[in-house]
C-alpha positions as CSV (number, residue, x, y, z in Angstrom):
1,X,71.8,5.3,236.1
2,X,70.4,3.3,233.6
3,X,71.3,5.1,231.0
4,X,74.5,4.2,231.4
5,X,73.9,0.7,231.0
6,X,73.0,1.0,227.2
7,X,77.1,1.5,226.8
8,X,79.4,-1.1,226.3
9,X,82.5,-1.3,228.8
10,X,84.9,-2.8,226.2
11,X,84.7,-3.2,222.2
12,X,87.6,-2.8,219.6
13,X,85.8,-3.0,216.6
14,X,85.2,0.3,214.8
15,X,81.8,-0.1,214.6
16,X,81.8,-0.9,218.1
17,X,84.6,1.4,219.1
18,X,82.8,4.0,221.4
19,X,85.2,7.3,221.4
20,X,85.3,10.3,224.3
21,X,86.9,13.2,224.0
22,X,88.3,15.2,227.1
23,X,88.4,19.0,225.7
24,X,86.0,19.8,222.7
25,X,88.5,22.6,221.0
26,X,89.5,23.4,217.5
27,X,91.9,20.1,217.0
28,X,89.7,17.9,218.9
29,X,86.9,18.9,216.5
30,X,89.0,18.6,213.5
31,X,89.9,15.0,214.5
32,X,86.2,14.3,215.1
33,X,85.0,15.7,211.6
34,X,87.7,13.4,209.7
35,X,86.6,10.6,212.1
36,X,82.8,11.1,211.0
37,X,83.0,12.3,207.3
38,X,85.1,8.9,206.8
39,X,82.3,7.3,208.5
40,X,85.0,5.5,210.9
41,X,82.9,6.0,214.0
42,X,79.0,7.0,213.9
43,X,78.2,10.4,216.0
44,X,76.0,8.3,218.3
45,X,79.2,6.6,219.6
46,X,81.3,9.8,220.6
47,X,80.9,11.8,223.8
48,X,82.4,14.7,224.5
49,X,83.1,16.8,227.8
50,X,84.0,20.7,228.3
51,X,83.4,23.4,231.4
52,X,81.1,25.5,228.9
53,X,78.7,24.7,226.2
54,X,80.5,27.2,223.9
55,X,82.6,24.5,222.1
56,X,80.0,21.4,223.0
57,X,77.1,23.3,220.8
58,X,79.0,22.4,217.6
59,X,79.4,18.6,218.6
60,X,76.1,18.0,219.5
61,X,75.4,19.6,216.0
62,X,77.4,16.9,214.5
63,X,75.3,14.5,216.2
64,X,78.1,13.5,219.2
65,X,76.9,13.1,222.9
66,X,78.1,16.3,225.2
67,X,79.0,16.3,228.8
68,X,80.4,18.6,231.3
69,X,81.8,15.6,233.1
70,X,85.3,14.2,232.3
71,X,84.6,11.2,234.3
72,X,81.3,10.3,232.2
73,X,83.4,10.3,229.3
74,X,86.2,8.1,230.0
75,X,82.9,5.6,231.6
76,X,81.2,5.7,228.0
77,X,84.5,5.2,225.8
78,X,87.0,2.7,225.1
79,X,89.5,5.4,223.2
80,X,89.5,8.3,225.1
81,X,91.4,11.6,223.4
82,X,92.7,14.0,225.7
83,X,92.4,17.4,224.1
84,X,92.8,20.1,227.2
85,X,95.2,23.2,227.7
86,X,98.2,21.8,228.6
87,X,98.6,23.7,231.9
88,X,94.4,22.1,232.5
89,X,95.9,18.7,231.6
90,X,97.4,17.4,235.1
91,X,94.5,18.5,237.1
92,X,92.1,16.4,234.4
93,X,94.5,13.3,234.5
94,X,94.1,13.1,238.5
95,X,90.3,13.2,237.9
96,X,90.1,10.9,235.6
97,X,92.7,8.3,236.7
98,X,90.0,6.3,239.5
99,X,88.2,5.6,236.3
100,X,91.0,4.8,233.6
101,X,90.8,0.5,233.5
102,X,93.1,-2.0,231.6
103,X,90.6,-1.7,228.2
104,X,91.0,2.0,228.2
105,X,93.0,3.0,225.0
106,X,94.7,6.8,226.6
107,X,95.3,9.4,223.1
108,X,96.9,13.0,224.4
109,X,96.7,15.6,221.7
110,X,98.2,17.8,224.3
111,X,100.9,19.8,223.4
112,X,104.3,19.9,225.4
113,X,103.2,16.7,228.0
114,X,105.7,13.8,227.2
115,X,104.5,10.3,227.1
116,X,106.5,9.5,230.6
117,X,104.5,12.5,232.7
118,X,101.0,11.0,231.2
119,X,102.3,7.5,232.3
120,X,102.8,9.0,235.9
121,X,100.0,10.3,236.0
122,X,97.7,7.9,235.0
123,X,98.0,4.0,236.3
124,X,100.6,2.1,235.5
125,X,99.2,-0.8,233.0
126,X,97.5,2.4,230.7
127,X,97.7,2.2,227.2
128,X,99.1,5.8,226.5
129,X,99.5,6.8,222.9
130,X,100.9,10.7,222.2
131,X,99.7,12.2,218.9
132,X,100.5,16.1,217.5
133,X,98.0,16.6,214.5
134,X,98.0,19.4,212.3
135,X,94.9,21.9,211.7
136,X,94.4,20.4,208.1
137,X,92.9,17.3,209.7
138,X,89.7,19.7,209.6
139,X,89.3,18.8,205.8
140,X,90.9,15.6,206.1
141,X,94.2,16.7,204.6
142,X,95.8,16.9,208.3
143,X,99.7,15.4,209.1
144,X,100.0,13.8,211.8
145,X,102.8,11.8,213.9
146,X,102.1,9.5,217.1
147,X,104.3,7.9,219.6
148,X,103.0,4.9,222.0
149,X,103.6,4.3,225.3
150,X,104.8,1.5,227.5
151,X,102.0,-0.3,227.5
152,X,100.7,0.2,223.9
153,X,101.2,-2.5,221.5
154,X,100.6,-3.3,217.7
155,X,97.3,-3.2,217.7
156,X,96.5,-0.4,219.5
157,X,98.7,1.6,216.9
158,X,97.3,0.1,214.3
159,X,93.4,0.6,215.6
160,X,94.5,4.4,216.0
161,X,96.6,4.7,212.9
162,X,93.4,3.3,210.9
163,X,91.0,5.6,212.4
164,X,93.6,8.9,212.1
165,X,94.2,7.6,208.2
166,X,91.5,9.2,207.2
167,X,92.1,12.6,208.7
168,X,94.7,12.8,206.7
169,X,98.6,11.6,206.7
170,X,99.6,9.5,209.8
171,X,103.2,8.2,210.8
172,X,104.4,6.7,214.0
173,X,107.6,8.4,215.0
174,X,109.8,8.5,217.9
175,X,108.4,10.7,220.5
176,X,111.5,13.0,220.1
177,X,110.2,13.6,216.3
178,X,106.7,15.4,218.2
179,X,108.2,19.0,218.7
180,X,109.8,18.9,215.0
181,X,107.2,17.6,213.5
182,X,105.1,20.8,215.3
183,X,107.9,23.3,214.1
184,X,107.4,21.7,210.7
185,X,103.2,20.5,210.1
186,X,101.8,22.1,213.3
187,X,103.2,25.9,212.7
188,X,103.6,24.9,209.1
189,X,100.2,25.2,207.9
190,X,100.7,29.3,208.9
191,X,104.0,29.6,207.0
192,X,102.3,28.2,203.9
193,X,99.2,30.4,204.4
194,X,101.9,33.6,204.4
195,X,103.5,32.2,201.4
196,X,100.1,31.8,199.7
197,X,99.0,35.2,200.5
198,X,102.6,36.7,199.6
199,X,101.9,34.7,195.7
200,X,98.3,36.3,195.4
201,X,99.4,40.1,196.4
202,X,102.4,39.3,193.9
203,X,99.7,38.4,190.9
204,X,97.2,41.7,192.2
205,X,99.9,43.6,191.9
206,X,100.5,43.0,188.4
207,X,96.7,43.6,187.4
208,X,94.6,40.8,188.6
209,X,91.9,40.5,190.9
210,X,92.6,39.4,194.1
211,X,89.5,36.5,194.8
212,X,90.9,34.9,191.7
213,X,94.7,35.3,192.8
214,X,94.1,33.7,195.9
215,X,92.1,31.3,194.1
216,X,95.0,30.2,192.0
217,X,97.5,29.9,194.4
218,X,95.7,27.7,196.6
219,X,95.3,25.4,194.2
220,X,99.0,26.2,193.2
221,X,100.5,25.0,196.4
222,X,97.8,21.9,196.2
223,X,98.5,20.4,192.8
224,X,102.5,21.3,194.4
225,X,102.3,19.1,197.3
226,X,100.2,16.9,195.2
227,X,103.2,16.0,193.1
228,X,105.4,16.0,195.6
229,X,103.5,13.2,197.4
230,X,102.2,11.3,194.7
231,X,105.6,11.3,192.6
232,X,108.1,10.6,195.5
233,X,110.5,13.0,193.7
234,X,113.0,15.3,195.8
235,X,111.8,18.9,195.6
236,X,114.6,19.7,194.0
237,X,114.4,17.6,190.9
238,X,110.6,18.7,190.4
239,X,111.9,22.3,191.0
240,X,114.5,21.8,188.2
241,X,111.6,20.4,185.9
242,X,109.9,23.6,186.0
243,X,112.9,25.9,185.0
244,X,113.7,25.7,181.3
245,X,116.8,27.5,180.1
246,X,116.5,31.4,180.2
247,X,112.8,30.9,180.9
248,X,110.5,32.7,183.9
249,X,111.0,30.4,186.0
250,X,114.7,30.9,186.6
251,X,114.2,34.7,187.1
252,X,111.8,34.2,189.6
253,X,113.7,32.0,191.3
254,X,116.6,34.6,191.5
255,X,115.1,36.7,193.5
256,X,113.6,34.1,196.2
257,X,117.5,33.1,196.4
258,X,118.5,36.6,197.2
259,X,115.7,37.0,199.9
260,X,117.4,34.1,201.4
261,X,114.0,32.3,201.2
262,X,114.9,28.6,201.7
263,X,117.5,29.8,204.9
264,X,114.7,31.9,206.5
265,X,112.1,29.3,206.2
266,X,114.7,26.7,208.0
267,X,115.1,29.3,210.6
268,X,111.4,29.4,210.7
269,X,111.2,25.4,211.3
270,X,113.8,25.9,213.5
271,X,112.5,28.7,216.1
272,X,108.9,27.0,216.2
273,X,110.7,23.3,217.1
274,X,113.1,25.3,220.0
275,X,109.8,27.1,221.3
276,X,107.8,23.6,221.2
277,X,110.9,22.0,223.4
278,X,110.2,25.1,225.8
279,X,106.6,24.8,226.6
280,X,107.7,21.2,227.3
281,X,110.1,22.2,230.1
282,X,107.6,24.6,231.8
């Protein structure tokens, strides 16, 4: 109706760039917040569609537009994000392909659907980009990795690589990288959380309150990775900076060698990558 007609078709600035979202769930609404608290896209110019109102409550909340219709969103939006179930995913892509045109920009979140099934599935000339972000993204810290299609040039990496900058770390990668990358960042984030909550039992154990040790560690691991990132050292030589001759350091680290920490975490990386490479053969 008429409404529709106070949406442009077709715009690439940001400030023009009108977003949907197929599939309002945790990542999508991670993505989103980074997207909004950067201020790279106002609320008024993202729609979002899912069966229930459960999830949609929280975008319109945020100030986003809410449907239950997949096919109202990919009319309204330029950049559409596809953020179903995988096993929901084809039956989606089959409803929404009549309406997917040349100035669509196609971005599946979906786990475990390779860039060449959402090309068949979809028409032929779609720009189809494939992202895997990490649950971080929620307070703009996320990783993430993408992979274009096809049809997707230069700038339609670089339009979603600006956006995504500021969720948090954003790399294009070969699409082969996506199920390490989700053995490594997507899973990752829980290994760390273990790891954190291991340090804080460690420090109540030896007398100190357990709010403050988890306090701590958190901001252990951060000013960590901080380094890490901001440095460009190898691990190892920051590790080594820390350990001073016959100091605590060392004797710590004695014992995380004997529980075979570094090959158990590998393992770790390992078994989430193989079960990632799985799902995608179902």
């Amino acid at each position: 109706g008429a409404a529709l007609g106070a949406w442009p078709r077709v715009a690439m600035e940001a400030s023009e760039l009108w977003v949907g979202f197929v599939g309002a769930g945790r990542m999508a609404g991670g993505l989103v917040r980074g997207l909004l608290q950067a201020g790279k896209v106002p609320a008024s110019n993202i729609v979002a569609s899912a069966p229930s109102d459960k999830n949609l409550d929280a975008w319109r909340e945020l100030g986003c537009r809410t449907t239950h219709c997949n096919l109202e969103v990919v009319h309204r939006s330029t950049l559409v994000f596809l953020a179903t179930k995988p096993h929901i995913l084809p039956g989606v892509l089959e409803e929404i392909r009549p309406a997917v045109g040349p100035h669509h920009i196609v971005v599946s979140l979906v786990a475990g659907i390779t860039i060449q099934t959402l090309q068949r599935l979809l028409p032929p000339w779609t720009k189809v980009l494939r992202i895997m972000p990490n649950l971080p993204c929620v307070v703009q810290a996320g990783a993430m990795v993408f992979s274009r299609g096809t049809n997707a040039g230069d700038e339609e990496a670089a339009l979603l690589k600006g956006l995504l900058s500021s969720c948090g770390l954003c790399e294009e990668v070969p699409e082969s990288y996506i199920d390490i990358h989700t053995g490594l960042s997507g899973s990752g984030v829980a290994y760390v959380y273990l790891f954190a909550e291991a340090l804080a039992e460690g420090a109540v154990k030896m007398g100190m309150p357990g709010a403050l040790a988890s306090r701590i560690a958190a901001q252990t691991l951060l000013g960590a990775a901080k380094m890490l990132l901001e440095t460009g050292e190898h691990p190892a030589k920051l590790r080594g900076d820390v350990c001073t001759p016959g100091g605590t350091t060392i004797y710590a680290l004695h014992q995380l060698e004997k529980g075979a920490l570094r090959a158990t975490v590998m393992d770790a990386v390992e078994a989430a990558t193989n079960r990632a490479c799985d799902m995608a053969k179902d």
